[in-house]
C-alpha positions in Angstrom: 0.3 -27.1 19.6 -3.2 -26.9 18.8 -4.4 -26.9 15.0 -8.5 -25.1 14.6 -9.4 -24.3 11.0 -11.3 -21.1 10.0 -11.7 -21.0 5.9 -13.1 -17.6 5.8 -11.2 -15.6 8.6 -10.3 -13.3 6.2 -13.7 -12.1 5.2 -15.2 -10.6 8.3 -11.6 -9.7 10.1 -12.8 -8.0 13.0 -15.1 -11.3 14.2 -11.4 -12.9 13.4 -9.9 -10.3 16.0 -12.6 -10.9 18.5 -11.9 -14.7 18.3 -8.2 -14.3 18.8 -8.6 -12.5 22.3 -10.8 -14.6 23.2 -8.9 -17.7 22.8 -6.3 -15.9 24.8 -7.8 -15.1 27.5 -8.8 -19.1 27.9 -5.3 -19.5 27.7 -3.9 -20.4 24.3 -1.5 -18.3 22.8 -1.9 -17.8 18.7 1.5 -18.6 17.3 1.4 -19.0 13.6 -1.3 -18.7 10.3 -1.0 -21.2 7.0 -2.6 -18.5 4.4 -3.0 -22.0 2.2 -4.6 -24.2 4.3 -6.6 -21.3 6.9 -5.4 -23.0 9.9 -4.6 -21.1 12.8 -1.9 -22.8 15.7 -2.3 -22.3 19.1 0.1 -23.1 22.2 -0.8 -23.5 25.5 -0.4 -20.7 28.1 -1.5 -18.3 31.0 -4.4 -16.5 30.4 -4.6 -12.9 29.7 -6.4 -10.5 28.3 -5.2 -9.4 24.7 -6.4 -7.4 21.7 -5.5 -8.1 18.1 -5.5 -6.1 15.2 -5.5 -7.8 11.5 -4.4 -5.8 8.7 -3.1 -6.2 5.0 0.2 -4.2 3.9 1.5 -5.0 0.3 4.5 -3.2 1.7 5.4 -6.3 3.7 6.8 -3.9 6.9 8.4 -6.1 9.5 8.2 -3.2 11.9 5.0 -1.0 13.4 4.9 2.6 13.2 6.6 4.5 16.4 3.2 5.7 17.1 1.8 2.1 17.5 4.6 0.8 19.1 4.5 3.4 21.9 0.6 3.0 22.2 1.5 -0.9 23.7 1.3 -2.7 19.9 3.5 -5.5 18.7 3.7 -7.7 15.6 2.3 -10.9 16.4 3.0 -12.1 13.0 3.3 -11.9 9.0 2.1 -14.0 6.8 2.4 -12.9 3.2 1.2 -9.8 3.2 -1.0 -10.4 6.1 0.2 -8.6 9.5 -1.6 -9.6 13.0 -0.9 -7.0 16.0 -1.7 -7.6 19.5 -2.0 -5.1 22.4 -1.8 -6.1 25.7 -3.5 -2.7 27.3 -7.0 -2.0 27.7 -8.3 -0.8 25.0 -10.0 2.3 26.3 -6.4 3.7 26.5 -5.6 3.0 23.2 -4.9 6.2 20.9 -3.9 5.1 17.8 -4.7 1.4 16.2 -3.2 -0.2 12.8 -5.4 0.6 9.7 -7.6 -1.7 8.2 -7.1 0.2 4.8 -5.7 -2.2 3.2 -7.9 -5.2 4.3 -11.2 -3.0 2.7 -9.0 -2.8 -0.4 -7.8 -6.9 -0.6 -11.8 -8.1 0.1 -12.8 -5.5 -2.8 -10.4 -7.1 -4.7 -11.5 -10.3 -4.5 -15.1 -9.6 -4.4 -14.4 -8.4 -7.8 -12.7 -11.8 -8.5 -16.1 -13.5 -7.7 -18.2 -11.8 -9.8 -16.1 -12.3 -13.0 -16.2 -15.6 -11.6 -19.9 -16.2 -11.4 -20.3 -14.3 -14.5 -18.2 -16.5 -16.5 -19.8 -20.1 -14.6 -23.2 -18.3 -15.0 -22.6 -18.0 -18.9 -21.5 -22.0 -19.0 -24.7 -23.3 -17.2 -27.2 -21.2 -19.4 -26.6 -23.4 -22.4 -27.7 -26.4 -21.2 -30.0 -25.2 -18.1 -32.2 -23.8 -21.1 -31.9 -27.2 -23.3 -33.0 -28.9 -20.4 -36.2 -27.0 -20.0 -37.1 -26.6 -23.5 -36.7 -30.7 -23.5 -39.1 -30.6 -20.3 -41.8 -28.1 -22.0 -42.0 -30.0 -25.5 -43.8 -33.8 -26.1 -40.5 -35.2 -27.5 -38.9 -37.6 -25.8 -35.8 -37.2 -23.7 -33.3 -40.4 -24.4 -29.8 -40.7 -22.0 -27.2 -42.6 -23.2 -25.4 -44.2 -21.3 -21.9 -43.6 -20.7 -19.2 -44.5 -18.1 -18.4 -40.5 -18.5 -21.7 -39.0 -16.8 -20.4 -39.1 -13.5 -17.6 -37.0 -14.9 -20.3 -34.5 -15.9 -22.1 -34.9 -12.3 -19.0 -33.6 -11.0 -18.8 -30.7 -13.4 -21.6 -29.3 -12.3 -21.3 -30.1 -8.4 -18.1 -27.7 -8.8 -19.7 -25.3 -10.8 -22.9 -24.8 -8.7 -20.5 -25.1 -5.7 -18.7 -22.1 -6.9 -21.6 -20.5 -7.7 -23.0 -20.5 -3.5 -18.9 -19.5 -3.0 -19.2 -16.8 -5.1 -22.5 -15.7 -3.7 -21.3 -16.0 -0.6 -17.9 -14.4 -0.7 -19.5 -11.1 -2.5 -22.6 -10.8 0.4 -20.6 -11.4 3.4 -17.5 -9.2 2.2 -19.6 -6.1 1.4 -21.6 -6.4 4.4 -18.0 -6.4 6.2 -16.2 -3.6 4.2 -20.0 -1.9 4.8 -18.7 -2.1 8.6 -15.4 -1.6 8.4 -16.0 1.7 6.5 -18.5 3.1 8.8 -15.8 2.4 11.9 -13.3 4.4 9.8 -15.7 7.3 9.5 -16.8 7.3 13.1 -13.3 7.2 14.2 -12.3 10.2 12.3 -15.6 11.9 13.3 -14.2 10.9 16.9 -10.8 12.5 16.8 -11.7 15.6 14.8 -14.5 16.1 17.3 -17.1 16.6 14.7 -20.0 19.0 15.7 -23.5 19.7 13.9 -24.3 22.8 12.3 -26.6 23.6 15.0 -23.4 23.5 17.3 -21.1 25.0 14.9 -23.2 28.0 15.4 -23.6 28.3 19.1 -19.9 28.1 18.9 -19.5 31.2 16.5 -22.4 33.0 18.5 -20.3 32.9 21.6 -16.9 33.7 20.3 -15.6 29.4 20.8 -15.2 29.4 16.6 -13.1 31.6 14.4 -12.8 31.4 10.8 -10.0 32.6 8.7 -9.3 32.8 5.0 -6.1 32.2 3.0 -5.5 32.5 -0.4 -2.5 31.0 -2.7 -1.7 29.2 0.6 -0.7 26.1 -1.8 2.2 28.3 -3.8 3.7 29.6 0.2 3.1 25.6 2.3 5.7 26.8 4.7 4.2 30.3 5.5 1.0 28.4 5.7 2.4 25.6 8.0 4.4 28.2 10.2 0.4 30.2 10.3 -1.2 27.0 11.5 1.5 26.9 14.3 1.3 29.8 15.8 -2.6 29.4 15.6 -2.1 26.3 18.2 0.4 28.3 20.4 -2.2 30.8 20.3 -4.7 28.2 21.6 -6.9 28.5 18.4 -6.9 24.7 17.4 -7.6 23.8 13.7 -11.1 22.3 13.7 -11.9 21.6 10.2 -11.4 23.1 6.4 -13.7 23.4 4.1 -13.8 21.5 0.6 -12.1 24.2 -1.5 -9.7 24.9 1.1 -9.4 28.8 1.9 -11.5 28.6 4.7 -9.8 27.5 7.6 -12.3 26.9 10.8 -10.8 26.9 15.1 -11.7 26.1 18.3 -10.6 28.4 20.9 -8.8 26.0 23.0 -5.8 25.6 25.5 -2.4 26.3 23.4 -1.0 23.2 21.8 2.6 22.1 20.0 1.2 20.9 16.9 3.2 20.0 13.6 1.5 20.4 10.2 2.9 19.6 7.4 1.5 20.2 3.9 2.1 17.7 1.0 1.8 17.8 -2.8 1.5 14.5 -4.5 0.1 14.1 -8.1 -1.3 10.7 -7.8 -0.8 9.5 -4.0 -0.4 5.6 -4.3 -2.6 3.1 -2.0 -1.2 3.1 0.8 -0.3 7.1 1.2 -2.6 7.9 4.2 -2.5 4.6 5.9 1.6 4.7 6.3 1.2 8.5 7.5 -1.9 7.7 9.8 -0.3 4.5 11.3 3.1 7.5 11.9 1.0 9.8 14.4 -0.6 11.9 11.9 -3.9 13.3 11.5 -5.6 14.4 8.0 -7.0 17.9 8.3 -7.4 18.9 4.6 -7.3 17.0 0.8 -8.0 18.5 -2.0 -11.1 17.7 -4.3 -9.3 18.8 -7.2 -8.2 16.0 -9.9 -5.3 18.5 -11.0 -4.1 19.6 -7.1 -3.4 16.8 -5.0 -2.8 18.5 -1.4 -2.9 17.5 1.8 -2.7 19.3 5.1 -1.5 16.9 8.0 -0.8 17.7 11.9 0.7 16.0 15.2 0.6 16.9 18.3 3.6 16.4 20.3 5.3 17.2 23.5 8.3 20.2 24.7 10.8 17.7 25.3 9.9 16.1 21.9 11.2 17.2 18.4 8.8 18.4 16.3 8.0 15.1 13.8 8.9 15.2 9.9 6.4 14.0 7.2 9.4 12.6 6.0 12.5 10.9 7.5 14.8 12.3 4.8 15.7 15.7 3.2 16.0 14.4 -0.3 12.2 13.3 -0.8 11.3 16.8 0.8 13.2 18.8 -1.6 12.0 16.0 -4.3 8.6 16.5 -3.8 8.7 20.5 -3.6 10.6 20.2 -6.8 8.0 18.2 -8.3 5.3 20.9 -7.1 6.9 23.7 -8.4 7.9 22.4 -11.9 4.1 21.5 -12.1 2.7 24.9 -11.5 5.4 26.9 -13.2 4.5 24.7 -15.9 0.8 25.9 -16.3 1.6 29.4 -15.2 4.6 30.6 -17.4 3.1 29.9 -20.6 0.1 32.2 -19.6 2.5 35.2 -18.4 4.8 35.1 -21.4 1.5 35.2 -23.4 0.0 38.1 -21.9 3.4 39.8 -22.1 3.1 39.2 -26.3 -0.2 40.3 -25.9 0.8 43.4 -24.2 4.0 44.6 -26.3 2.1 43.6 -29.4 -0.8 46.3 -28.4 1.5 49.0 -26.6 4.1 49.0 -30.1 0.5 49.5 -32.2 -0.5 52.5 -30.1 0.3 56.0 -30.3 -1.8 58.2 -27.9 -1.5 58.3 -23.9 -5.2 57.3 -24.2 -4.8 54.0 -26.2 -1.8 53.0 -23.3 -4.2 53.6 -20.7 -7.0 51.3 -22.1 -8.9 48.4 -20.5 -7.2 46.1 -22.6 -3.6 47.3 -21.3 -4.7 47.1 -17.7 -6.4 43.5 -18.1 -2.9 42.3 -19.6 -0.8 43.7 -17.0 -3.1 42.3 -14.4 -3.1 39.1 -15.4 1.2 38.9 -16.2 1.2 40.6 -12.3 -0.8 37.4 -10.9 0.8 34.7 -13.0 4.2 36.5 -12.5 3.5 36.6 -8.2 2.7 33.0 -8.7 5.8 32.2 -10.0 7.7 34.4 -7.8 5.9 32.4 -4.8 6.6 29.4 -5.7 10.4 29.8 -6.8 11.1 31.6 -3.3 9.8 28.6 -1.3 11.6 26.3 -3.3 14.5 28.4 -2.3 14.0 28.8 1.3 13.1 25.1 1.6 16.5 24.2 -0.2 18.3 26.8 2.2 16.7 25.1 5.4 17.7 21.4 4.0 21.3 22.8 3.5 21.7 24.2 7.2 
């Protein structure tokens, strides 16, 4: 087994990758990682041509997604929360690749590490860095005892001012890498939601390609709005984009697809949300800019002889997370609509004449209890219906 040492493999992973298929295709097989030493080990084999994919999962999954697995990826190994892939097909076939989410988030981590770091050492060498020039500068003289201890100090500041060049170096090379690693993550979503320019976008609407439709209070109905976006794909108008508040939905006439969306409410998604759900299959049409509405539109395509894929694997975190949607809303909207219905007794019991009852103010409080009210209305019947599918 061959031993080769790499200290900072970790901080530009996809020059890490590149190195791993190429020492397999001269014939040595990578078999293991020490995290603590950053040695890799090596046995000798046949050569072939392999692609590797590094990523970091706090999660600690010993299994890949179905998605990846039927795309030709295996799990090559874990270390910590480390997780190598490797792919034995060319990579122009490959659809779907494991996320490198998680590694963007561990070097920002640590980059952050470095800086309190070098902020802290920084801070220890101004002290005597500036007695030693204002010694220089002035006529007195400078007298060194001696003392069997200065080599202790020697070393002090060798480590210090060798931290210092790690620091420096750690923080430059990681942002330049996350820089990359970003801007592959954008192009690859530009790449599978076939992005076009505006210039496009229009030529597109001129000659009848692009239709546009808008839906309101789609967020209180999700399964009236995922059932719409179906039979939009049977139709053959694919789901191009949304825009940022979210009523606007944008197609491409296209040939008639079996696509599954699913819409998802979560208050505060934890870190690893869209990677798991990406690394599934699916593709993110739609979040939410809103800090208060946390909703997410996702869709995968799949085949007839296929059943049609689930967001989630069981009914109970379905009907958990619809519950948690619903309580939310009903608890900012039913406050308002038993207000406005105080509001509304309270004036109709004060007046007398037909004229007073048919006021402005009468017909802005019933207007607003008939919107609040429809809200809730919406959002209890969904809850229903969803409870009722679960239960057959």
């Amino acid at each position: 087994m061959k031993k080769m040492y790499r200290p900072f493999w970790s901080y530009d992973v996809e020059k890490t990758e590149d190195w791993l298929s190429q020492m397999a295709n001269n014939g040595r097989v990578f078999e293991k990682l020490n995290r603590w030493t950053r040695c890799f080990y090596f046995n000798e084999g046949a050569a072939e041509s392999r692609i590797y994919r590094i990523a970091f999962d706090k999660l600690k999954s010993p299994t890949l997604a179905s998605t990846l697995q039927n795309d030709g990826w295996k799990m090559a190994l874990i270390a910590g929360k480390w997780q190598i892939s490797t792919n034995r097909q060319p990579e122009e076939t490959i659809k779907n690749s494991p996320t490198r989410d998680g590694v963007i988030k561990h070097n920002q981590t640590i980059t952050y590490v470095f800086f309190g770091l070098l902020f802290y050492l920084l801070s220890i060498l101004i002290a005597p860095i500036s007695l030693a020039f204002s010694y220089i500068f002035t006529d007195e003289a400078i007298i060194v005892e001696e003392s069997p201890y200065w080599v202790l100090t020697f070393l002090f500041f060798a480590l210090v001012i060798g931290l210092v060049v790690l620091g420096i170096y750690s923080i430059i090379k990681i942002t330049k890498t996350n820089k990359n690693l970003r801007n592959l993550l954008i192009l690859e979503t530009l790449q599978k939601s076939k992005r076009f320019d505006k210039q496009q976008e229009r030529e597109l609407k001129r000659s009848g390609h692009r239709v546009s439709k808008i839906r309101f209070a789609w967020m209180y109905s999700p399964d009236k709005l995922e059932n719409w976006l179906e039979s939009m794909e049977q139709r053959g108008f694919n789901l191009y984009r949304v825009n940022q508040i979210g009523m606007i939905f944008h197609f491409i006439t296209g040939d008639p697809r079996r696509m599954a969306y699913k819409v998802d409410y979560q208050r505060q998604p934890p870190a690893s949300y869209f990677s798991i759900h990406k690394e599934a299959g699916w593709s993110n049409c739609f979040n939410s800019i809103s800090n208060l509405e946390k909703w997410t539109i996702w869709s995968q395509e799949y085949k007839q002889d296929q059943e049609r894929p689930q967001l989630y694997s069981d009914d109970s975190t379905q009907i958990k997370q619809a519950k948690k949607m619903v309580l939310t809303y009903t608890a900012f909207f039913l406050p308002f609509t038993l207000l406005y219905l105080y509001f509304l007794f309270n004036s109709l019991n004060h007046q007398t004449e037909l004229s007073q009852w048919l006021s402005w103010g009468t017909f802005a409080f019933i207007l607003c209890i008939t919107i609040y009210g429809s809200l809730l209305v919406k959002l209890w019947t969904y809850y229903m219906r969803l409870k009722k599918l679960v239960s057959v």
